[in-house]
C-alpha positions in Angstrom: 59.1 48.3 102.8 58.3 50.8 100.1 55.3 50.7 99.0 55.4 52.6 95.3 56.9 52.1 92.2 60.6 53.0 91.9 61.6 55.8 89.7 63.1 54.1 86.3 66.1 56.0 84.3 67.2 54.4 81.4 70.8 55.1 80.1 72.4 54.5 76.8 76.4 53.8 76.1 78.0 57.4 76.2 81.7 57.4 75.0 83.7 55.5 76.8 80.9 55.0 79.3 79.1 51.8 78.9 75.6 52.5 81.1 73.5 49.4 80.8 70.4 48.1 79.3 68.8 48.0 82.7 66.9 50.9 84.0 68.7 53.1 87.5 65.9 52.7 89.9 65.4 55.6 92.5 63.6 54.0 95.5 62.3 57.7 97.1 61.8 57.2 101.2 62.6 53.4 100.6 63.4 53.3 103.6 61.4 55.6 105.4 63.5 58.5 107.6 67.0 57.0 106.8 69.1 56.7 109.5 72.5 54.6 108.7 72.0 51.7 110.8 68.3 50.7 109.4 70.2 51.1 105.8 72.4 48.7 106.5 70.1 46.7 107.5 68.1 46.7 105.2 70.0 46.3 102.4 72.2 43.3 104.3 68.3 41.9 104.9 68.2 41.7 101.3 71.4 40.3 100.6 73.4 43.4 99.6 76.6 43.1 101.2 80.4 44.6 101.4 78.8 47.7 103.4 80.5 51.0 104.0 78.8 54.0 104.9 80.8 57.3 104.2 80.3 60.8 104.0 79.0 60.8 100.2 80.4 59.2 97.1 83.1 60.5 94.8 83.6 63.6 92.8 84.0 62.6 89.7 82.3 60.4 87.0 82.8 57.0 87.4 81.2 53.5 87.4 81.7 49.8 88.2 82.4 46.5 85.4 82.2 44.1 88.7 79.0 44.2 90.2 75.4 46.6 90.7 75.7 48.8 93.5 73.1 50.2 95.9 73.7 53.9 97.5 71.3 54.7 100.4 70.8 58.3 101.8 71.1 57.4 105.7 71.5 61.6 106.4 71.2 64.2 104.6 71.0 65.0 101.0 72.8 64.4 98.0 73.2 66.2 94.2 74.7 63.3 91.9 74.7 63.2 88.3 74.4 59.8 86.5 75.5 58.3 83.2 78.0 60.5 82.7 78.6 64.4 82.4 75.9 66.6 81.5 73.5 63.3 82.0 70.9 63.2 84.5 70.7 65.1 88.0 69.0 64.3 91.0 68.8 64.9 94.2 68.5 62.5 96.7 67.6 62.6 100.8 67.7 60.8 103.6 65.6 57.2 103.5 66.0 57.5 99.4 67.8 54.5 97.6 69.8 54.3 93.8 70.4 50.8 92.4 73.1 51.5 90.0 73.1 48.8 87.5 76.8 48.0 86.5 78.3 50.6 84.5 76.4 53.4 84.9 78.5 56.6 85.3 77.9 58.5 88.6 79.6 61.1 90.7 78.2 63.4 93.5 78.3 67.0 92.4 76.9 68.4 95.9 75.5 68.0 99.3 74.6 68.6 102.9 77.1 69.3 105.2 75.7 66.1 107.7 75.5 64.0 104.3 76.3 60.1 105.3 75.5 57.4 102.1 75.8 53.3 102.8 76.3 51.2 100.3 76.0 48.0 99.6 76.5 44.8 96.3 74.6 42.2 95.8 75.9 38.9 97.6 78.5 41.2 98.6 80.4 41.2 95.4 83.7 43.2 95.3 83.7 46.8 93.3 86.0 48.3 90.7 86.3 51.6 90.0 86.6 52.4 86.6 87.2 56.0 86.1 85.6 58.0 82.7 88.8 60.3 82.8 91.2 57.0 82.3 89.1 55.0 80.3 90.8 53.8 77.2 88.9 51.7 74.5 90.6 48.5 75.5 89.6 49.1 78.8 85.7 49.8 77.6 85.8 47.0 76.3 87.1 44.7 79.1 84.6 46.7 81.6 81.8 45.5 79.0 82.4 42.2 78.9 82.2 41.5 82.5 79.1 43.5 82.5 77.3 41.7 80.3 78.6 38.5 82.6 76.6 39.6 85.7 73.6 38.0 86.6 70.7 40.5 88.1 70.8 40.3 92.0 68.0 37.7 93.4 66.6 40.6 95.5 65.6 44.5 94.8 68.1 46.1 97.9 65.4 48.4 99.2 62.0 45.9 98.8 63.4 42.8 98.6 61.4 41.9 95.9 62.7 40.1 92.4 64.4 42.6 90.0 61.6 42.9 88.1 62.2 46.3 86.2 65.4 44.1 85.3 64.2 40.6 84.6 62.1 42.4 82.1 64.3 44.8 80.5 65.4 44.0 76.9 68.4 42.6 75.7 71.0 44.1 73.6 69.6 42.2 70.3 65.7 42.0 71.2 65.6 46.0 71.6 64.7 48.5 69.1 68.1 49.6 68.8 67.1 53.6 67.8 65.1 53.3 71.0 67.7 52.4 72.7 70.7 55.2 71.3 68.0 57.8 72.5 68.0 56.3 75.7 64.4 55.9 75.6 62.2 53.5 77.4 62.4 50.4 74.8 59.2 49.4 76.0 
C-alpha cells in the first residue's frame, strides 16, 4: 500500500463543467510497478468495481454526474488534462492512481504507445459520460444535482483507507466562497 500522501488538486466550477468541492487525488506508484492485473486488484480489494482496462481514456473533455471514478496506470504513461481545457496537466505512469471525484472534466491529451489504464467505481457504480462539448445548462444542472447526491466511497481505491482528504473537505456553504472560485485550497 502507498505509503505517502496523495497529491491533492482542487478544482472550481468552470462553465458548463461542474468539478467538485473534493480535491483529485494523484496516488504516484500507488501501486508500485503497475501491471494490470495487480490494478484490478487492488482497486476490486478496496471495493472499486465495474473494471475495464483499455488502452487509455478518451480524447476529449468530459466527466461523470453518476459516480467517482478511479484510473490506474497498469503500462505505460499518460498526458491528461483535468477540469477542463487549459486546466491542469499531468502526466501519469505505470503503478500511479487518479481518484476523479464526480464531475471533474478529464481527457487524455497523450501517451505511450504500450499505454493500458483500469478503471474502476466505487461499489461498482454505473458511469455516465457527460461530454463539455454537449453540455447545455439544463443538463449542468441535472449533472449537479446527482453530484451533490453521492456519498464519498467507504474506501480510498489505492490505500484502502477512509476518504479522508474528502470527509474533510468543505461544503458548498461552510467554504470561503472566494477561496473557492480561485480554486484554492479552502483550508
Amino acid at each position: 500500500m502507498p505509503t505517502t500522501e496523495p497529491e491533492l488538486h482542487w478544482s472550481k466550477p468552470d462553465g458548463m463543467l461542474p468539478n467538485s468541492r473534493f480535491p483529485l487525488l494523484v496516488h504516484r506508484n500507488g501501486i508500485a510497478g503497475g501491471g494490470e492485473d495487480a490494478v484490478r486488484e487492488r482497486l476490486r480489494s478496496n471495493d472499486w468495481f465495474n473494471n475495464w482496462s483499455y488502452p487509455g481514456i478518451y480524447t476529449y473533455h468530459h466527466f461523470h454526474s453518476t459516480t467517482h471514478e478511479c484510473l490506474g496506470v497498469a503500462q505505460g504513461w499518460m498526458d491528461v488534462v483535468l477540469f477542463g481545457p487549459g486546466g491542469l496537466s499531468l502526466r501519469v505512469q505505470a503503478g500511479d492512481v487518479i481518484v476523479l471525484p464526480a464531475g471533474v472534466s478529464h481527457c487524455m491529451v497523450g501517451q505511450s504507445d504500450d499505454i493500458v489504464m483500469v478503471g474502476g467505481y466505487p461499489e461498482g457504480r454505473d458511469w455516465d459520460n457527460m461530454q463539455q462539448a454537449h453540455t447545455t445548462e439544463d443538463l449542468r444542472r441535472a449533472a449537479a444535482k446527482r453530484i451533490m447526491m453521492l456519498p464519498i466511497p467507504a474506501r480510498d481505491p489505492a490505500t484502502g483507507q477512509a476518504m479522508q482528504a474528502w470527509i474533510d473537505a468543505p461544503s458548498s456553504v461552510d467554504s470561503d466562497l472566494n477561496d473557492f472560485r480561485d480554486g484554492l485550497d479552502p483550508s
